[in-house]
C-alpha positions as CSV (number, residue, x, y, z in Angstrom):
1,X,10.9,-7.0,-7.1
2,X,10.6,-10.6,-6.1
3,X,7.4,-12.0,-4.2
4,X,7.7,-11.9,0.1
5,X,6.5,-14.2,1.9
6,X,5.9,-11.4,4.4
7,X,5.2,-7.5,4.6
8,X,8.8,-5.9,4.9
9,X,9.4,-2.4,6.1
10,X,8.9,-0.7,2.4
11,X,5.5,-2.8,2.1
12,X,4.2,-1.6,5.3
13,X,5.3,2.4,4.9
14,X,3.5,1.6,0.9
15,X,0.5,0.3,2.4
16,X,0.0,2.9,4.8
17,X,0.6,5.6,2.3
18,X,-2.1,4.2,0.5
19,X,-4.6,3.6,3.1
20,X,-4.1,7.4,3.6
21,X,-4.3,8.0,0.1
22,X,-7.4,6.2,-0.2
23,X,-9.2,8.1,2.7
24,X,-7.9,11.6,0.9
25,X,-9.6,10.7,-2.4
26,X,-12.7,10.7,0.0
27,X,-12.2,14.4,0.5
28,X,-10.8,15.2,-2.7
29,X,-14.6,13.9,-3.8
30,X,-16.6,15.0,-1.9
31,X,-14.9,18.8,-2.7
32,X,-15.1,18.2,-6.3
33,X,-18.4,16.9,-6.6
34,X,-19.6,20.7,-5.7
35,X,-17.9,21.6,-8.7
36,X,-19.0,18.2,-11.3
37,X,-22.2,16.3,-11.3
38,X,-21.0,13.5,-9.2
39,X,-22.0,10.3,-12.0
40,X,-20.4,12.8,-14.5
41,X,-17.1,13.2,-12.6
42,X,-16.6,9.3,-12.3
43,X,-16.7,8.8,-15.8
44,X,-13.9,11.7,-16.6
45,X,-11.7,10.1,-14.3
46,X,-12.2,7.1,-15.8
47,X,-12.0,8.5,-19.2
48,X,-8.4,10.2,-18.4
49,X,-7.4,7.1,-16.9
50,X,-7.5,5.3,-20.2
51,X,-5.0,7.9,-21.3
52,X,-2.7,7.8,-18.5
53,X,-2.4,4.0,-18.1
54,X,-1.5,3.7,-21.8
55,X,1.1,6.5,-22.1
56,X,2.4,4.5,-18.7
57,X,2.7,1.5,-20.9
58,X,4.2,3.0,-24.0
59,X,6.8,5.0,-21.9
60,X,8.1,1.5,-20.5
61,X,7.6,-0.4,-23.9
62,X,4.9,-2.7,-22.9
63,X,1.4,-2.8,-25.3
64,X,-1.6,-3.1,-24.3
65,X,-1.9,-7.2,-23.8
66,X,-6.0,-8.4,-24.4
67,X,-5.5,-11.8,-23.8
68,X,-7.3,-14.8,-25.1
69,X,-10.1,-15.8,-22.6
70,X,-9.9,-12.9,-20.4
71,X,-11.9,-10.5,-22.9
72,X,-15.5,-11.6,-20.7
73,X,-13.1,-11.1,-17.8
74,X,-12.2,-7.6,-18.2
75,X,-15.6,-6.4,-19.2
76,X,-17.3,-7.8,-16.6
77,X,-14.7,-6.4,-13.8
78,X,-14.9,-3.2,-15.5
79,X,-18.3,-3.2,-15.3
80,X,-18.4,-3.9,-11.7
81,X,-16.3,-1.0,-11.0
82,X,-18.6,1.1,-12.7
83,X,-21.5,0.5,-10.4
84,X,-19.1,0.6,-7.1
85,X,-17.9,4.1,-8.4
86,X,-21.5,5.4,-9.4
87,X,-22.4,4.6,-5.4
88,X,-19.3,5.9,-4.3
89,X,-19.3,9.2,-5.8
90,X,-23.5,9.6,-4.9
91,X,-22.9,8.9,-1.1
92,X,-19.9,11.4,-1.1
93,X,-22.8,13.9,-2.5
94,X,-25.7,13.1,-0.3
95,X,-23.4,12.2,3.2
96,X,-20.2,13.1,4.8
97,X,-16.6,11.8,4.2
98,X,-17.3,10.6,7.8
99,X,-20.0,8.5,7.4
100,X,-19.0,7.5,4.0
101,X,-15.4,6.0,5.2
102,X,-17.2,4.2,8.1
103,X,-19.9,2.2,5.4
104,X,-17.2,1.9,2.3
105,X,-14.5,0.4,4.1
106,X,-16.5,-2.3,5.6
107,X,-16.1,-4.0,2.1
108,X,-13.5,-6.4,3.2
109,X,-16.8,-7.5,5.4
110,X,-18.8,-8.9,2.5
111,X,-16.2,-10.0,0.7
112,X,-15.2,-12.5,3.5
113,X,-19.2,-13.5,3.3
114,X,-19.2,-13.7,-0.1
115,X,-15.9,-15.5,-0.1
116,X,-17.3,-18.2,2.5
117,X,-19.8,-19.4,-0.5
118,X,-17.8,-18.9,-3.1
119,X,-14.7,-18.8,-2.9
120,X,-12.3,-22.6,-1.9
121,X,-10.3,-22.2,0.8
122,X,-11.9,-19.3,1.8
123,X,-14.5,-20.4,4.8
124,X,-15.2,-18.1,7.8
125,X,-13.6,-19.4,10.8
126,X,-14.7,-18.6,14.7
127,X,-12.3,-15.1,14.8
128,X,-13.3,-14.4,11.1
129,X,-17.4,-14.6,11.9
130,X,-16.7,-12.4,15.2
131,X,-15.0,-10.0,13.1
132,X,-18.1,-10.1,10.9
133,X,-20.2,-9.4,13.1
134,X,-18.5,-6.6,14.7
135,X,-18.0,-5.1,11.9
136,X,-21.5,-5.1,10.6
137,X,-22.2,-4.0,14.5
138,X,-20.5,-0.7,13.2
139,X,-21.9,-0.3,10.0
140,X,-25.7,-0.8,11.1
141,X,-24.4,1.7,14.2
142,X,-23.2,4.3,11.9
143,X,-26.9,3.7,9.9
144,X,-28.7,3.7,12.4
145,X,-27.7,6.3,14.7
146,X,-28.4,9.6,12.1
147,X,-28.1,12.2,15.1
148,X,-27.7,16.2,13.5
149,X,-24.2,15.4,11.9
150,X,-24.2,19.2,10.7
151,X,-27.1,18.9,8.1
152,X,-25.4,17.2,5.7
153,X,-26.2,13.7,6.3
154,X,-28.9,11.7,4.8
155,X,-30.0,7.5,4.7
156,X,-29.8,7.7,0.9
157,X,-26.2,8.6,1.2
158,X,-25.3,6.0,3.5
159,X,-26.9,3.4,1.4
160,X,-24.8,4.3,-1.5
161,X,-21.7,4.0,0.7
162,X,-23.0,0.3,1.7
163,X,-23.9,-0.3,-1.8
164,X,-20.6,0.8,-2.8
165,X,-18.8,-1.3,-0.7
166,X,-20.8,-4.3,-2.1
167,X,-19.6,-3.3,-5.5
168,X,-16.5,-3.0,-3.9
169,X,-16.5,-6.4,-3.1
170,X,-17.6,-7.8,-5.9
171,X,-14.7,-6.3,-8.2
172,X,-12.6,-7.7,-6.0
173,X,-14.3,-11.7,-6.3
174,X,-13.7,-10.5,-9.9
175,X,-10.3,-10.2,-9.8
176,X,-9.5,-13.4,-7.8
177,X,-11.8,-15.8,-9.5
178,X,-12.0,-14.8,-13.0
179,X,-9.7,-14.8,-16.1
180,X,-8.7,-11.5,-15.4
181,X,-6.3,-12.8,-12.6
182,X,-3.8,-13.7,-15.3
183,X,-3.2,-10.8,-16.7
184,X,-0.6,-8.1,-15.3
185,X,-1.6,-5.3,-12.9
186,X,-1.9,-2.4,-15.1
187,X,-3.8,-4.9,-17.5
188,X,-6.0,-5.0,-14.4
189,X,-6.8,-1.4,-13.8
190,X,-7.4,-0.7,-17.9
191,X,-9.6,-3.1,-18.3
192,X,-12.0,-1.5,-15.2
193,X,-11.6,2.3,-16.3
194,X,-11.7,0.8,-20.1
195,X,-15.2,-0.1,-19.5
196,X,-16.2,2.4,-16.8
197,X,-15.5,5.4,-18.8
198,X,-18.5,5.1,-21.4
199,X,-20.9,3.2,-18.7
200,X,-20.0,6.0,-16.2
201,X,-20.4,8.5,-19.0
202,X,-23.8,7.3,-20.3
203,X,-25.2,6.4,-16.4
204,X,-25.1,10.4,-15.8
205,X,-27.4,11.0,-18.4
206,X,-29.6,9.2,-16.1
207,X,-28.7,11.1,-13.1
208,X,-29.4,14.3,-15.6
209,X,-27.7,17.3,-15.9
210,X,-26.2,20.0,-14.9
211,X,-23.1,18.1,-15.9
212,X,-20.9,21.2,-14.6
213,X,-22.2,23.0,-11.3
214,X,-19.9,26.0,-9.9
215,X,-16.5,25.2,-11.5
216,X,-13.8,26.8,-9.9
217,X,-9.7,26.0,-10.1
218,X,-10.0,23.6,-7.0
219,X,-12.3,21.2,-8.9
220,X,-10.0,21.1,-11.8
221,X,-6.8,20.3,-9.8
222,X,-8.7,17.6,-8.0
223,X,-10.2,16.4,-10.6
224,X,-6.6,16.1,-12.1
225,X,-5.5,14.7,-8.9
226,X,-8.1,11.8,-9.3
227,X,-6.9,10.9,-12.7
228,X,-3.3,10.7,-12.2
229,X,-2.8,10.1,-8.7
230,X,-5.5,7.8,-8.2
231,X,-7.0,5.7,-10.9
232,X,-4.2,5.6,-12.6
233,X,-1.1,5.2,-10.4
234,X,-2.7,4.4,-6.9
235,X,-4.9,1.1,-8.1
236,X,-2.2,-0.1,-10.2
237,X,0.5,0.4,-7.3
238,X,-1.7,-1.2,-5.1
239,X,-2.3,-4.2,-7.5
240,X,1.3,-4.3,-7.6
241,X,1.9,-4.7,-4.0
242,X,-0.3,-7.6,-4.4
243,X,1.2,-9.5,-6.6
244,X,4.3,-9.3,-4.3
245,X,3.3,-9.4,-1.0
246,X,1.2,-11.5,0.3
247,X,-2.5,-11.1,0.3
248,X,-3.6,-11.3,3.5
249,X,-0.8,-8.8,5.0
250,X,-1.8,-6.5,2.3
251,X,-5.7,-7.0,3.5
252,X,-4.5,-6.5,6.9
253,X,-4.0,-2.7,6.1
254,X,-7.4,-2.4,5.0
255,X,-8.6,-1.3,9.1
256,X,-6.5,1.9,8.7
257,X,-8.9,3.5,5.6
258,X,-11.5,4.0,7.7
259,X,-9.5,5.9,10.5
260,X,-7.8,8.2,8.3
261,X,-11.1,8.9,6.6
262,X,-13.0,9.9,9.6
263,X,-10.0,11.8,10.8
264,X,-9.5,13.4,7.4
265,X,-13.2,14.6,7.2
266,X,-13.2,16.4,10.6
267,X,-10.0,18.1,10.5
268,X,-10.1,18.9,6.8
269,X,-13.7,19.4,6.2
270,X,-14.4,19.9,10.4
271,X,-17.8,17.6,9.5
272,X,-19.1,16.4,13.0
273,X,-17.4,13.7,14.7
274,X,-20.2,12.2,16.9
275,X,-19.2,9.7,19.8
276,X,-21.4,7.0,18.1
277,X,-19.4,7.5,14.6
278,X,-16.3,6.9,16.6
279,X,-17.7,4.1,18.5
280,X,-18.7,2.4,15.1
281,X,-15.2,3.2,13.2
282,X,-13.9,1.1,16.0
283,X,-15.9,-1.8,15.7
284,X,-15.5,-2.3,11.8
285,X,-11.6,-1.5,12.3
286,X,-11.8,-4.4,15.0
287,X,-13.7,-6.5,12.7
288,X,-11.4,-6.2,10.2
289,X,-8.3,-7.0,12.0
290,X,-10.3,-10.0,13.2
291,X,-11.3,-10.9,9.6
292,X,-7.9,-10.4,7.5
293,X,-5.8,-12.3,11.0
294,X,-3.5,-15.4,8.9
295,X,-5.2,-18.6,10.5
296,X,-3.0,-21.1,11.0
297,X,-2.4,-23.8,8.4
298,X,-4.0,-22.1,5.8
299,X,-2.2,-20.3,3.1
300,X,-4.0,-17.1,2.8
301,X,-7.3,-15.5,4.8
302,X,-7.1,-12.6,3.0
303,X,-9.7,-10.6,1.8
């Protein structure tokens, strides 16, 4: 398909698709993390992710392509992803799907900080800083604000979430200002679960076991679920939407995640949805609307 200058009718259904697909692998999780110790799950998916993206590639007759000079590229994104995943799939342990969607998906939040200092072209503007600070009005409100939440909240959960998005962030600064850039999207994705798979793997030794808790059929398929549907074909296909729309339409998307999770987690899981959760999924969905807005002559504000 041939780059857009704009997000046509099959972008926008894609994009939505995967916002909701994003805030389902929330759920899908937090469910099999009763079943696999959490670290311990990451690194499987990773692990059959290898296997997947490469019989993807053989099936269309492409090889696995390590270019020259992105080698330091790919193992430093990969590593990257390993510590947003270790966060990810702790918080999804310790604290809702609720809570968790609210703190994750403020990443395009610190990436637009980040991006101010590091990034050319990339400086926050008036709307941009408002949508900042409203979205880190949400996050700190979702912190801060514990209330009963059923039990099965906890700070150390929702500081895994935030450090997850921060991880988040940084694969993404990765993946627009390193080597890594170059190479093709499924290129892109290998490289992270490449890597992840034995740091994953050898970081839940450190979490200890038991490596398998109560294993049951459910765990298995969504563990299976994760591999296929997620590491392996979601990130790639969102990569791929990408490199043909462009960025800041695709970034634009980004406010839904965090709607679809917190509605996913009560009507799925029925966790509690408190008014001040609701209040603070609406000021990081603002903030992000505010933050990934096209400015006007600048080619891209995405994030």
């Amino acid at each position: 398909m041939e780059r857009k200058d704009y997000i046509d009718t099959f972008g926008a259904a894609s994009l939505i698709g995967f916002s909701l697909l994003m805030a389902f692998n929330q759920v899908v999780i937090k469910v099999v993390n009763d079943g696999l110790q959490p670290v311990f799950f990451a690194g499987v998916r990773s692990a059959g992710a290898v296997l997947c993206i490469w019989l993807w590639l053989r099936l269309r007759g492409q090889r696995l392509a390590f270019e020259k000079g992105t080698i330091g590229a790919g193992f430093l994104i990969g590593s990257v992803f390993a510590i947003e995943f270790v966060f990810l799939f702790l918080a999804l342990d310790l604290t809702t799907v609720i809570r968790t969607s609210v703190i994750f998906y403020s990443m395009p939040v610190w990436l637009a900080l980040a991006a101010h200092f590091l990034l050319p072209g990339e400086r926050l503007t008036g709307p941009r800083a408002l949508g900042l600070a409203l979205a880190f009005g949400g996050v700190s409100l979702a912190i801060i604000d514990r209330g009963a939440d059923g039990g099965e909240a906890s700070l150390a959960g929702d500081l895994c979430a935030l450090a997850g998005a921060l991880g988040w962030a940084g694969v993404a600064l990765c993946a627009r200002s390193t080597a890594i850039s170059r190479v093709r999207p499924e290129m892109q994705q290998f490289w992270q679960v490449m890597v992840s798979a034995p740091v994953l793997l050898l970081a839940a030794v450190v979490f200890g076991p038991p490596y398998v808790r109560e294993l049951e059929p459910i765990h298995l398929w969504g563990l299976a679920f994760q591999i296929v549907v997620v590491a392996s074909a979601g990130f790639t296909f969102w990569f791929w939407l990408l490199s043909i729309y462009p960025a800041a339409g695709v970034a634009s998307f980004s406010f839904l995640s965090p709607l679809f999770g917190v509605a996913l987690g009560w009507l799925i899981l029925g966790e509690t949805m408190r008014s001040s959760l609701i209040g603070a999924v609406v000021l990081v969905a603002a903030g992000l609307i505010l933050i990934n807005r096209t400015q006007p002559n600048s080619a891209s504000t995405a994030v």
